[in-house]
VEXDO-765380 format. One line per field, with one value per residue (C-alpha): residue in one letter; x, y, z. Coordinates in pm, whole numbers. Example, Ala and Ser with C-alpha at 12.3 -4.5 7.8 and 13.67 -1.06 7.14 Angstrom:
! residues 2
resn <- [A, S]
px <- [1230, 1367]
py <- [-450, -106]
pz <- [780, 714]
***
This chain:
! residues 138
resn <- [X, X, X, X, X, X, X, X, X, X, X, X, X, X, X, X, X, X, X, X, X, X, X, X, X, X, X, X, X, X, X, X, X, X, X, X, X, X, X, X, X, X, X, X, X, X, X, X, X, X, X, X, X, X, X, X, X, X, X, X, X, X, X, X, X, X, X, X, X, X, X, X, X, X, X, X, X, X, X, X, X, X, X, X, X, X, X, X, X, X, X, X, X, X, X, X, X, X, X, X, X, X, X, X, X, X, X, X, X, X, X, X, X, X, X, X, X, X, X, X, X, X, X, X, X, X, X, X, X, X, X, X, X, X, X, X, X, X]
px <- [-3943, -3952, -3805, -3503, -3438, -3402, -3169, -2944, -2942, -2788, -2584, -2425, -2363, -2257, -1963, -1882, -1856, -1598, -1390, -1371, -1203, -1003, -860, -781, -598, -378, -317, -209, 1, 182, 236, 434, 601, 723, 822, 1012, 1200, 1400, 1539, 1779, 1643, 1316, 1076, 746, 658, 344, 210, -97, -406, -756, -902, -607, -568, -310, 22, 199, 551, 744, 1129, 1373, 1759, 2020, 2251, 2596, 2503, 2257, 2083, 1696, 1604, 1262, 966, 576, 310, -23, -279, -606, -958, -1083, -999, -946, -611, -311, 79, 225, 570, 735, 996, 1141, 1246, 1444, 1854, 1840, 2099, 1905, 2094, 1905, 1582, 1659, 1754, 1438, 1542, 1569, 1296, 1202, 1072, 775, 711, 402, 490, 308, 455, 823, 725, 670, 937, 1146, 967, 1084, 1418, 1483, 1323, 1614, 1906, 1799, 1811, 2121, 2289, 2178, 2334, 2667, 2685, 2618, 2899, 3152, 3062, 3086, 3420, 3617]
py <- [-1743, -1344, -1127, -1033, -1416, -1425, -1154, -1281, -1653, -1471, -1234, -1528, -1730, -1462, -1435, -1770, -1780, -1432, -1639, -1958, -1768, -1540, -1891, -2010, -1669, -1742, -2028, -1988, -1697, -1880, -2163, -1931, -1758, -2124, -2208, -1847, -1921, -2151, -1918, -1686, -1494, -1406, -1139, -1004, -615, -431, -73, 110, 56, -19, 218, 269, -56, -293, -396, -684, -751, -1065, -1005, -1248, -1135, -1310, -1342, -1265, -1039, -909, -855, -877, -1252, -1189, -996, -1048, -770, -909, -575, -575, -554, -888, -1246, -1353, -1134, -1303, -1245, -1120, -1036, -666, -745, -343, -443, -762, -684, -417, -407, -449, -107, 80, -56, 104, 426, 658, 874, 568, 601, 312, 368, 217, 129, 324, 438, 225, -83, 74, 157, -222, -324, -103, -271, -601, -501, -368, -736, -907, -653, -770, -1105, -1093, -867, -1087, -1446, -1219, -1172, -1533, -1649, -1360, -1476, -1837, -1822, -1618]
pz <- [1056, 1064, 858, 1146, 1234, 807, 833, 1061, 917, 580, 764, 957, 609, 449, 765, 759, 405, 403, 734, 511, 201, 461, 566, 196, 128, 407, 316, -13, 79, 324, 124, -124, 139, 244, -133, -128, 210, 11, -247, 23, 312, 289, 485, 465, 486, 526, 416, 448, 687, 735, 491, 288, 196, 302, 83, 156, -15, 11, -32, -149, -46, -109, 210, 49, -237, -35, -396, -430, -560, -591, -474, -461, -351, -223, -243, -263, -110, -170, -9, -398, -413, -478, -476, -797, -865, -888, -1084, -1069, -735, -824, -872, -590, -311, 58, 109, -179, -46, 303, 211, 228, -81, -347, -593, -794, -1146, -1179, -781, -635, -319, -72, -229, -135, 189, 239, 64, 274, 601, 517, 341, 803, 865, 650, 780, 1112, 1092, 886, 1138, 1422, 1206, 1153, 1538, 1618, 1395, 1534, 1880, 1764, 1606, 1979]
***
């Protein structure tokens, strides 16, 4: 075996090794997305790009108060990053979260920005479930 076909062997391990723990990320983040989806209404944002780096947030609203649950980030630039919570968003109205001036102390921007992406995800769907039940109830 030359030195190129030895090359390629470990470069071919080495991607089926990165696709394997891509897999178990996903995985365990959607499994807590799942577990979340049963505290209120629940939506996942996204900030950032390729060589930024990408930040994920998991919001928690609940539908009447329309107050923040809970809310996880997932950042990072491994496959071994995890959600954690960012508890300086929790007790915030969906409003607050939508309005491009709010500031949260404490909040790096990026996370906001995603929080802000799913905070629109969660208006949506709850303006879409008040529609249904105005149209249901004519």
């Amino acid at each position: 075996m030359n030195i190129v076909e030895q090359f390629a062997l470990v470069a071919l391990a080495a991607w089926l090794i990165q696709l394997g723990l891509a897999y178990r990320q996903a995985r365990v983040f959607y499994r807590r997305i799942s577990s979340l989806r049963k505290l209120g209404r629940c939506a996942t944002g996204l900030a950032g790009g390729r060589y930024r780096g990408r930040v994920y947030v998991a919001l928690v609203v609940h539908p009447l108060t329309r107050l923040v649950i809970k809310a996880e980030k997932l950042s990072g630039l491994t496959v071994f990053a995890t959600l954690k919570p960012v508890t300086q968003l929790e007790g915030h109205t969906l409003d607050e979260l939508l309005d491009p001036q709010t500031t949260i102390e404490g909040v790096p921007p990026r996370v906001l920005e995603s929080a802000r992406s799913a905070a629109e995800a969660i208006q949506k769907s709850l303006d879409k479930a008040t529609i249904a039940q105005v149209t249901a109830t004519a």
